[in-house]
N, CA, C and O atoms as CSV, one atom per row, in Angstrom:
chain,resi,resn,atom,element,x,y,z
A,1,UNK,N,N,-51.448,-29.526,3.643
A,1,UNK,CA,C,-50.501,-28.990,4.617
A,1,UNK,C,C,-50.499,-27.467,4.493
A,1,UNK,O,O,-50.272,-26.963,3.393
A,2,UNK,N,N,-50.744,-26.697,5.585
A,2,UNK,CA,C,-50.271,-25.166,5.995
A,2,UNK,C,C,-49.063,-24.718,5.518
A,2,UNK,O,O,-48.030,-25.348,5.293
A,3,UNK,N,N,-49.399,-23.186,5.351
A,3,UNK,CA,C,-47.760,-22.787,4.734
A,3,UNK,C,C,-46.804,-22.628,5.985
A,3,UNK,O,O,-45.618,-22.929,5.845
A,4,UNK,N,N,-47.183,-22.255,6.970
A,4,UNK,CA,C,-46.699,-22.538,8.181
A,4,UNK,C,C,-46.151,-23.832,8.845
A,4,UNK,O,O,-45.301,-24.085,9.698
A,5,UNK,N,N,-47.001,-24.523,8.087
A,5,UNK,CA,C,-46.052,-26.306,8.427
A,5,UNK,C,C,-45.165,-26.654,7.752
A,5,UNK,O,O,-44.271,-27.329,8.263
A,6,UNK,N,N,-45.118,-26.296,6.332
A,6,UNK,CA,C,-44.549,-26.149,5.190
A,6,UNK,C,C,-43.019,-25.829,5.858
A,6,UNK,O,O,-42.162,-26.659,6.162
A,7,UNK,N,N,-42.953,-24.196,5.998
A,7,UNK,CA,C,-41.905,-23.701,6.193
A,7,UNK,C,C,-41.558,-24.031,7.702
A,7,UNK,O,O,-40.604,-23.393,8.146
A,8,UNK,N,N,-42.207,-24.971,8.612
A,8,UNK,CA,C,-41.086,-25.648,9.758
A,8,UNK,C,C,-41.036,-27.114,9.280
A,8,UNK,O,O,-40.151,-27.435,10.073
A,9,UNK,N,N,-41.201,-27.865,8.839
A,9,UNK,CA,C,-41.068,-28.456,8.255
A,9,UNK,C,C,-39.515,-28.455,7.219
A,9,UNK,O,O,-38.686,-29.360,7.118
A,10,UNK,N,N,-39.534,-26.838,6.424
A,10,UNK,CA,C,-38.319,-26.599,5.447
A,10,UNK,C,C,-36.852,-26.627,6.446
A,10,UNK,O,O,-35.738,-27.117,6.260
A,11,UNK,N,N,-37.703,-25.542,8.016
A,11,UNK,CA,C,-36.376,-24.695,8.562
A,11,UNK,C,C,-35.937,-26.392,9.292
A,11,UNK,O,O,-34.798,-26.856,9.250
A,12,UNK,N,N,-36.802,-26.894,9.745
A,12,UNK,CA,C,-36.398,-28.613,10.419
A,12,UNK,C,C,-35.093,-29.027,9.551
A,12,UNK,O,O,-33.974,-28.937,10.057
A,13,UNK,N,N,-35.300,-29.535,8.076
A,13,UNK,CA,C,-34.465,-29.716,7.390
A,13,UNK,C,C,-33.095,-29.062,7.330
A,13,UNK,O,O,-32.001,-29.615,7.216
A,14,UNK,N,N,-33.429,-27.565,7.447
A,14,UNK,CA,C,-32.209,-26.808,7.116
A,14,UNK,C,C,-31.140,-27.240,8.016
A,14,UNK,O,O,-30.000,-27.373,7.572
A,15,UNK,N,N,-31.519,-27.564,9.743
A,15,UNK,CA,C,-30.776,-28.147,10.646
A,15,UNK,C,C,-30.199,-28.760,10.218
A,15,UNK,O,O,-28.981,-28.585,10.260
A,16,UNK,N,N,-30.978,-30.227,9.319
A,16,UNK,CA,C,-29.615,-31.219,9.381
A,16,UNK,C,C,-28.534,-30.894,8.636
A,16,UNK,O,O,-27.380,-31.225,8.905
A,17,UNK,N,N,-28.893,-30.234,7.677
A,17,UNK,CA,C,-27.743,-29.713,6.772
A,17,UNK,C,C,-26.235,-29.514,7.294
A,17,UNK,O,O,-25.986,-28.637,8.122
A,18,UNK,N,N,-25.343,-30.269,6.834
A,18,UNK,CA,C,-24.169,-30.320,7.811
A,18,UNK,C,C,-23.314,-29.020,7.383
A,18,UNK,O,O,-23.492,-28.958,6.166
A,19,UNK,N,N,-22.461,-27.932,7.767
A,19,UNK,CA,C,-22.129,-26.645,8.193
A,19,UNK,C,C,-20.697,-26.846,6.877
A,19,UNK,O,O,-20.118,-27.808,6.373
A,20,UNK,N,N,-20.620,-25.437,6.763
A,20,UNK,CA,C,-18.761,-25.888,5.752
A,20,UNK,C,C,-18.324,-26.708,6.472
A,20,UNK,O,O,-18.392,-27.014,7.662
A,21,UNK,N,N,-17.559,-27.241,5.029
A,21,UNK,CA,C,-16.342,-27.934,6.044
A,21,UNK,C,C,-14.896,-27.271,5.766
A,21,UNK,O,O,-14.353,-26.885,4.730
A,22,UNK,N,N,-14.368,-27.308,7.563
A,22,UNK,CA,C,-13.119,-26.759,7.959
A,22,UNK,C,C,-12.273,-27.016,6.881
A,22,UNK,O,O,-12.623,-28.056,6.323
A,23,UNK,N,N,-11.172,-26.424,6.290
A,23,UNK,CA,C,-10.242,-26.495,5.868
A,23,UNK,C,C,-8.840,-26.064,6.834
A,23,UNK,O,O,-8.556,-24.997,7.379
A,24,UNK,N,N,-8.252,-27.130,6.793
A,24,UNK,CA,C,-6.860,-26.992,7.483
A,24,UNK,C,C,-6.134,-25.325,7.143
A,24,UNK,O,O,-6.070,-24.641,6.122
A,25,UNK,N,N,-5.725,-25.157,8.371
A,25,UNK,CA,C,-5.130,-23.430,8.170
A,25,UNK,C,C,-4.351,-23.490,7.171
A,25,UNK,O,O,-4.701,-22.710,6.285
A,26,UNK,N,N,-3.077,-24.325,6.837
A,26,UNK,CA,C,-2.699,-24.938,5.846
A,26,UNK,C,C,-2.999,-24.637,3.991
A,26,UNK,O,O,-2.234,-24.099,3.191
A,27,UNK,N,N,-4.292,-25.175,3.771
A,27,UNK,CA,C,-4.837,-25.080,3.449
A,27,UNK,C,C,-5.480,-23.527,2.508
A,27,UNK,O,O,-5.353,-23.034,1.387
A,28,UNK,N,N,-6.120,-23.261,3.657
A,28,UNK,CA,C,-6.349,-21.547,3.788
A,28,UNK,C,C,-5.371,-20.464,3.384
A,28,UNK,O,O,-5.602,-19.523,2.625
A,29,UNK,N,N,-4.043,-20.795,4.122
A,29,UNK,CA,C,-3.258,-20.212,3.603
A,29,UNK,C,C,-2.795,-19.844,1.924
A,29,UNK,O,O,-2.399,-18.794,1.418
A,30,UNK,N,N,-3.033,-21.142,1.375
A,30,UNK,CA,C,-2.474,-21.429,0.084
A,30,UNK,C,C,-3.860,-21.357,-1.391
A,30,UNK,O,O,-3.834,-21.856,-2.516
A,31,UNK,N,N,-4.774,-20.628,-0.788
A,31,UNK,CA,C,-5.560,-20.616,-1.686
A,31,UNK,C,C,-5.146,-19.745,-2.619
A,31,UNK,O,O,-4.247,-18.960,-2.318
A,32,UNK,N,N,-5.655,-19.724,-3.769
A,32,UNK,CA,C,-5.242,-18.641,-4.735
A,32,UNK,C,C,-5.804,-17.218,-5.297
A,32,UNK,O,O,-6.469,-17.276,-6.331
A,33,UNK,N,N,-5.613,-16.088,-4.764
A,33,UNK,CA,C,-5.928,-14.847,-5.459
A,33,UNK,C,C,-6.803,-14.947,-6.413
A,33,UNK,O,O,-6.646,-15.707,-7.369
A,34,UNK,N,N,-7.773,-14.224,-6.260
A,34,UNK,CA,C,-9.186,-14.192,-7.737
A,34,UNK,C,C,-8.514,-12.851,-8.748
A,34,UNK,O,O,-8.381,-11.654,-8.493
A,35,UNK,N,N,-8.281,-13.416,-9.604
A,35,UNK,CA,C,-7.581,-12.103,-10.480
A,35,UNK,C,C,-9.031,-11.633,-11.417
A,35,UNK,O,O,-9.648,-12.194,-12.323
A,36,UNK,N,N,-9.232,-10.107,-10.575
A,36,UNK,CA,C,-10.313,-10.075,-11.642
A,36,UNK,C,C,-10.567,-9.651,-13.219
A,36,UNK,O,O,-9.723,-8.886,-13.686
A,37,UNK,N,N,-11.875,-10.160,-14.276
A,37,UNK,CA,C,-11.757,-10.379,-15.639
A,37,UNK,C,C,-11.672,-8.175,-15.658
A,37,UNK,O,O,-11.969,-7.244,-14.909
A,38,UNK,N,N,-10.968,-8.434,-17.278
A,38,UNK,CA,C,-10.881,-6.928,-17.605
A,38,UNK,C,C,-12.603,-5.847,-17.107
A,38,UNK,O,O,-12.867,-4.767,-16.579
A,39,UNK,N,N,-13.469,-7.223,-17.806
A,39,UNK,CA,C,-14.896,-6.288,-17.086
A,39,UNK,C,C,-14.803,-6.262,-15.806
A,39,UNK,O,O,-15.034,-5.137,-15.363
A,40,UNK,N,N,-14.577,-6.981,-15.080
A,40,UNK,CA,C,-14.720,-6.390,-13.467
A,40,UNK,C,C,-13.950,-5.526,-13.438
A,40,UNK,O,O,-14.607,-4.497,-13.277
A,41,UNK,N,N,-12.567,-5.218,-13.516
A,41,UNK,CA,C,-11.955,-3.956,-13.529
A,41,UNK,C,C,-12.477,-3.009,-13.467
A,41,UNK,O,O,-12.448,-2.165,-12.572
A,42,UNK,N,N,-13.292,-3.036,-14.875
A,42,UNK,CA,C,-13.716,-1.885,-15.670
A,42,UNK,C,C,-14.936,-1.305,-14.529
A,42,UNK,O,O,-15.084,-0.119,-14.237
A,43,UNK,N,N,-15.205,-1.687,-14.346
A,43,UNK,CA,C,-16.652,-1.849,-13.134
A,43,UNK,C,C,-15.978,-1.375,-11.628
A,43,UNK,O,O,-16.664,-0.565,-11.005
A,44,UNK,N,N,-14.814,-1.771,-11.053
A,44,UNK,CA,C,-14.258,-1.713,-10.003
A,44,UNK,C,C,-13.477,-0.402,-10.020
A,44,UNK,O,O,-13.524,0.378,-9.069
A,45,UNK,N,N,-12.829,-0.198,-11.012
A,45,UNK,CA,C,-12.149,1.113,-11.512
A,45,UNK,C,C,-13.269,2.461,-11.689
A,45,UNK,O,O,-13.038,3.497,-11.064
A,46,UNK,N,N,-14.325,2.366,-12.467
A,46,UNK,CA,C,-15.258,2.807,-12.472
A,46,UNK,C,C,-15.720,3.723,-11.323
A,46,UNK,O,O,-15.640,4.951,-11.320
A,47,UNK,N,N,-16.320,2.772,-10.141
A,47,UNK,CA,C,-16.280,2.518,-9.208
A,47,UNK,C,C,-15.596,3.782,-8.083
A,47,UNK,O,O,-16.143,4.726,-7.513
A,48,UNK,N,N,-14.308,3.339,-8.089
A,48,UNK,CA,C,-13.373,3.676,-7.770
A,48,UNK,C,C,-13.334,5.413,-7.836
A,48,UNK,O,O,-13.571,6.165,-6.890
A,49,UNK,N,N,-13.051,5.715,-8.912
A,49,UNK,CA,C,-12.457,6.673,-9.638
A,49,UNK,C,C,-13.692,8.155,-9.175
A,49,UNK,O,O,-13.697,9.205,-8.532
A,50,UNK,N,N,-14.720,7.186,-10.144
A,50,UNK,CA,C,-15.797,8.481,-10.466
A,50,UNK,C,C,-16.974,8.373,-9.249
A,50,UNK,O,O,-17.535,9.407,-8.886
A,51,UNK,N,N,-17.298,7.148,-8.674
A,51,UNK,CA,C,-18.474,7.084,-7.838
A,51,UNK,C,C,-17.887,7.617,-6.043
A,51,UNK,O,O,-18.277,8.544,-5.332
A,52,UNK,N,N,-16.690,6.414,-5.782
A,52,UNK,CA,C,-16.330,6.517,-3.962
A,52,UNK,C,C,-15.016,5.486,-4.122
A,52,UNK,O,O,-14.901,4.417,-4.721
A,53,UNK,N,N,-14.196,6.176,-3.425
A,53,UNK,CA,C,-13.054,5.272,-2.855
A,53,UNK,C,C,-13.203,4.870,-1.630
A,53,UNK,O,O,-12.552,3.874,-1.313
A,54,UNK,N,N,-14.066,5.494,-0.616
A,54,UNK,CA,C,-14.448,4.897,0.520
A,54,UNK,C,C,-16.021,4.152,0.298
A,54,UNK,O,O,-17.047,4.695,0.710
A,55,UNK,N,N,-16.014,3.019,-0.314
A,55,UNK,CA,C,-17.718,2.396,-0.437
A,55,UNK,C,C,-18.246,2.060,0.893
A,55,UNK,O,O,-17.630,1.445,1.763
A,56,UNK,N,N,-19.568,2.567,0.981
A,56,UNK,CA,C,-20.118,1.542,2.449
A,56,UNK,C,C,-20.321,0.387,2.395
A,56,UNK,O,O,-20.395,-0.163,1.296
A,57,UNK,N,N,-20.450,-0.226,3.422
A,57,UNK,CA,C,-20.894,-1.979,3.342
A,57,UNK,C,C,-21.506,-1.905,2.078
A,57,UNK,O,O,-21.020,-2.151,0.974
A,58,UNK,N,N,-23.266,-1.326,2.555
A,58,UNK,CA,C,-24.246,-1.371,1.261
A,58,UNK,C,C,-23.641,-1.538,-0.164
A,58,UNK,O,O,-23.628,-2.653,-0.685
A,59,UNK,N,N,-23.013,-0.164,-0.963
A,59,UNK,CA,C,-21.985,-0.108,-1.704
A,59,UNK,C,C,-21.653,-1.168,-2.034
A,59,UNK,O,O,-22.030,-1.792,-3.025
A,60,UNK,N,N,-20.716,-1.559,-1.023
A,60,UNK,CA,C,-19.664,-2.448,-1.713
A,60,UNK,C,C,-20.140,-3.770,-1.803
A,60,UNK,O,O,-19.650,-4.653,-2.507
A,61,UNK,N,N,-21.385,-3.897,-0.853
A,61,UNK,CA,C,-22.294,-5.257,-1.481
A,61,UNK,C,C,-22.753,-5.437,-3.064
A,61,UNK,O,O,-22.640,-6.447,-3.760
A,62,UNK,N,N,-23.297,-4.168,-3.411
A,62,UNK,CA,C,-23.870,-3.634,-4.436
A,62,UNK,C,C,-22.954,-3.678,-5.635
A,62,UNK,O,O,-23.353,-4.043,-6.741
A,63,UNK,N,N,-21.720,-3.299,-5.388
A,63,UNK,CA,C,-20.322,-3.660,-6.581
A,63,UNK,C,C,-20.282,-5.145,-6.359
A,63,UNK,O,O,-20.914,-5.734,-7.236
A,64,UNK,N,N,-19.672,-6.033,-5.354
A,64,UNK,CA,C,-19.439,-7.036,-5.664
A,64,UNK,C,C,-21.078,-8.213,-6.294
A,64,UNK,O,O,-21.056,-9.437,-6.420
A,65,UNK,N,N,-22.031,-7.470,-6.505
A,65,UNK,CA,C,-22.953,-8.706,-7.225
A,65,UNK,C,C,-22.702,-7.873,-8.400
A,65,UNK,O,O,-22.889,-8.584,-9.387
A,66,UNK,N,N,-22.410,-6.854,-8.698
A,66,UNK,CA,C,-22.027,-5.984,-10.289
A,66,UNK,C,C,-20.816,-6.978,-10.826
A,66,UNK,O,O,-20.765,-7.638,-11.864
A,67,UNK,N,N,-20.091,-6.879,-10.005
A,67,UNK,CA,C,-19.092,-7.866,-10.629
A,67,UNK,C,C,-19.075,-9.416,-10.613
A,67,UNK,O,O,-18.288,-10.172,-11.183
A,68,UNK,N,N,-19.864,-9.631,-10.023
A,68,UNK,CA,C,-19.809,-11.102,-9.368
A,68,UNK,C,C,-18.710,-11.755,-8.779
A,68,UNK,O,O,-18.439,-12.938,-8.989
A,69,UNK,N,N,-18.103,-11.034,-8.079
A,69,UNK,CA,C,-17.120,-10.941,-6.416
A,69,UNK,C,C,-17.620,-11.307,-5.807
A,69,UNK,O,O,-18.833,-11.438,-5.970
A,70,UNK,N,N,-16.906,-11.746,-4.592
A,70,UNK,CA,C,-17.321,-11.726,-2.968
A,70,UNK,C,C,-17.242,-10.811,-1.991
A,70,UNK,O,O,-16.080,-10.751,-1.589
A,71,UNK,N,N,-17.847,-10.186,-1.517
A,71,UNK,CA,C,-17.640,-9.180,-0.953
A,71,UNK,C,C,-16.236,-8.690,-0.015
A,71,UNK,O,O,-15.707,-7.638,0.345
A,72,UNK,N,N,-15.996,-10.318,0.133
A,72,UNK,CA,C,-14.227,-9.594,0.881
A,72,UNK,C,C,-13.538,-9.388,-0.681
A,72,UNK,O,O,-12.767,-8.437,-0.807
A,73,UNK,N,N,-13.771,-10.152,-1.722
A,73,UNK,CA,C,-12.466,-9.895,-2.536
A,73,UNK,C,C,-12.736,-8.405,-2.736
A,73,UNK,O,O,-11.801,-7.608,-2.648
A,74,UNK,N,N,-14.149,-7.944,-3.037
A,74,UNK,CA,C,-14.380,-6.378,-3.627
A,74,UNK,C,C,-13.704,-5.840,-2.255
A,74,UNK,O,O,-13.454,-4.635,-2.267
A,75,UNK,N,N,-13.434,-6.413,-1.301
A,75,UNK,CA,C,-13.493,-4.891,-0.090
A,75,UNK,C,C,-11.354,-5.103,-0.020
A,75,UNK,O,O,-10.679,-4.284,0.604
A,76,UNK,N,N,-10.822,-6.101,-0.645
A,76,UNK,CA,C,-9.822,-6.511,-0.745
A,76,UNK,C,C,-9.341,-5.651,-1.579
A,76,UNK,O,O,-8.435,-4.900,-1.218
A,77,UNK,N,N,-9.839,-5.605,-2.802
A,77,UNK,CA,C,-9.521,-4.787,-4.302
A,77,UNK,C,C,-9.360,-3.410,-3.955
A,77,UNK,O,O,-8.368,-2.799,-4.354
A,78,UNK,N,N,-10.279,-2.831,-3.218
A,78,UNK,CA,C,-10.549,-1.241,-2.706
A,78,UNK,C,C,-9.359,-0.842,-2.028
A,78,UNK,O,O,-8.494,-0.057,-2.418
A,79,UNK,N,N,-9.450,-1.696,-0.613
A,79,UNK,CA,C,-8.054,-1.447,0.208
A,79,UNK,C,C,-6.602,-1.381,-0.648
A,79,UNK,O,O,-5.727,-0.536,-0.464
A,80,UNK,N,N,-6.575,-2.123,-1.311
A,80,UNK,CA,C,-5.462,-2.220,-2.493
A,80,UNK,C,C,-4.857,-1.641,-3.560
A,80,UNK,O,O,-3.733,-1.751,-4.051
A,81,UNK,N,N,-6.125,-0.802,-3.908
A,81,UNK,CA,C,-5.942,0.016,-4.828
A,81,UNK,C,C,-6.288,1.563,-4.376
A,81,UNK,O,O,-6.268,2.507,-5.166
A,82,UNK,N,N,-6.620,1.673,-2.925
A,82,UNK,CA,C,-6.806,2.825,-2.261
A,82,UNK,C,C,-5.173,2.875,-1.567
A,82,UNK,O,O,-4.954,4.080,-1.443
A,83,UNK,N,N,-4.466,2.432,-1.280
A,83,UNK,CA,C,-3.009,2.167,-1.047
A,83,UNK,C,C,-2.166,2.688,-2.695
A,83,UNK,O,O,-1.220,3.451,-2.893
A,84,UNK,N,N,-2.827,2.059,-3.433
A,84,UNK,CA,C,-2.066,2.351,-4.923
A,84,UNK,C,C,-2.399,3.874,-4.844
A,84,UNK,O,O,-1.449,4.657,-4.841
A,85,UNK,N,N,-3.391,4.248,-4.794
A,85,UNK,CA,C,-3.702,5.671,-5.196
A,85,UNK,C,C,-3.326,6.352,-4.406
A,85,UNK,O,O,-3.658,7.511,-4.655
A,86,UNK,N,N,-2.615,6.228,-3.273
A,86,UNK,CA,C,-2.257,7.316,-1.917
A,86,UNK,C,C,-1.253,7.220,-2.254
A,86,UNK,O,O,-0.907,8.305,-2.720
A,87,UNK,N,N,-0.119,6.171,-2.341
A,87,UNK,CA,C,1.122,6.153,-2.594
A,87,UNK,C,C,1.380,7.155,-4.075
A,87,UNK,O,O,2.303,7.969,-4.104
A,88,UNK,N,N,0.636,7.001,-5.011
A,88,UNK,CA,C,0.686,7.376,-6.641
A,88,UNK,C,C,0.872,9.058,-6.206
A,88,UNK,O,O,1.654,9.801,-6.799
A,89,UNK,N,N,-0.053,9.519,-4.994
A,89,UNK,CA,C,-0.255,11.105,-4.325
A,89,UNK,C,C,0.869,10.951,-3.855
A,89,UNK,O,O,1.372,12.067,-3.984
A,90,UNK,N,N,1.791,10.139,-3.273
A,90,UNK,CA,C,2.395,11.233,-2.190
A,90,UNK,C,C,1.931,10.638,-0.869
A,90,UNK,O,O,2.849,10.489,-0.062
A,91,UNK,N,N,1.137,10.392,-0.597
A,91,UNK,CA,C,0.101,10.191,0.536
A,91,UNK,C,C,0.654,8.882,1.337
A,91,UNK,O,O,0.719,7.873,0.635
A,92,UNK,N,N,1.041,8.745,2.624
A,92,UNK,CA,C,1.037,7.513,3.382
A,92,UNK,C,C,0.080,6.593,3.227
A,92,UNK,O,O,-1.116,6.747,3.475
A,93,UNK,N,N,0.823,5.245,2.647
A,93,UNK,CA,C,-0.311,4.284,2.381
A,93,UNK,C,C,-1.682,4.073,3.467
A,93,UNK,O,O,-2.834,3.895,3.069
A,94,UNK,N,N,-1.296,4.134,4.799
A,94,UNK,CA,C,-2.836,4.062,5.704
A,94,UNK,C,C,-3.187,5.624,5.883
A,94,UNK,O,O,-2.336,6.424,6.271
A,95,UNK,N,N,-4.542,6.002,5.563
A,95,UNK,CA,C,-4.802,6.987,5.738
A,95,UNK,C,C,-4.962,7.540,7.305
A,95,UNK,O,O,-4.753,6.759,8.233
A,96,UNK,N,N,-5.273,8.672,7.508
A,96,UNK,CA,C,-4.787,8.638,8.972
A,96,UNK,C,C,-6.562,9.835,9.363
A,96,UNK,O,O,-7.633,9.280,9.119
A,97,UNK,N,N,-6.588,10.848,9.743
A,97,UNK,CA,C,-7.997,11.211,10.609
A,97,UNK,C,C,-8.577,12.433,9.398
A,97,UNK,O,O,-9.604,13.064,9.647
A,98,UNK,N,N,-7.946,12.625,8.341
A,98,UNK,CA,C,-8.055,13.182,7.106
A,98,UNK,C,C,-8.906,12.133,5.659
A,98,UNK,O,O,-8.203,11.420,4.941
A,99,UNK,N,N,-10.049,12.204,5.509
A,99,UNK,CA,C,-10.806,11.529,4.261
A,99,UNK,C,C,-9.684,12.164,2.860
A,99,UNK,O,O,-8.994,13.166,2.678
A,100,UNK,N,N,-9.938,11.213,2.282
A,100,UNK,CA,C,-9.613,11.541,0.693
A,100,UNK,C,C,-10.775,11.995,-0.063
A,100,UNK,O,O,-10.665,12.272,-1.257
């Protein structure tokens, strides 16, 4: 067999593969917060502090496999602690047409 048959052959399969399954909004709602370990901190703080408080996508793809996050929790953590650090200034928690 061709590697070309091979891989339609693979992507054929991938079809049947049945999709997530829905979870009731319910559900969703009530999941629980990933509290991250002191090393991710350390990594996220890091991060934070000395590298960018505004990460790009790229970035913040790039932190969350450093930490082994998901990329919303890393982009969750940022927003969160970019709020901590504006408020800590002085600064209105949403930033407004002024970068930090």
């Amino acid at each position: 067999m061709s590697k070309a048959q091979d891989r339609t052959r693979l992507c054929s399969r991938a079809r049947e593969v049945p999709g997530p399954i829905a979870l009731p909004q319910e559900e969703m709602a009530m999941e629980k917060p990933v509290i991250p370990t002191e090393e991710q901190l350390e990594i996220l703080e890091y991060q934070f502090c000395k590298v960018n408080k505004h990460p790009d996508p790229t970035t913040l793809c790039l932190i969350a496999a450093e930490t082994g996050l998901s990329e919303e929790q890393t982009l969750k953590w940022f927003k969160q602690r970019l709020a901590e650090w504006r408020k800590s200034e002085g600064l209105p928690s949403e930033s407004g047409s002024v970068r930090d």
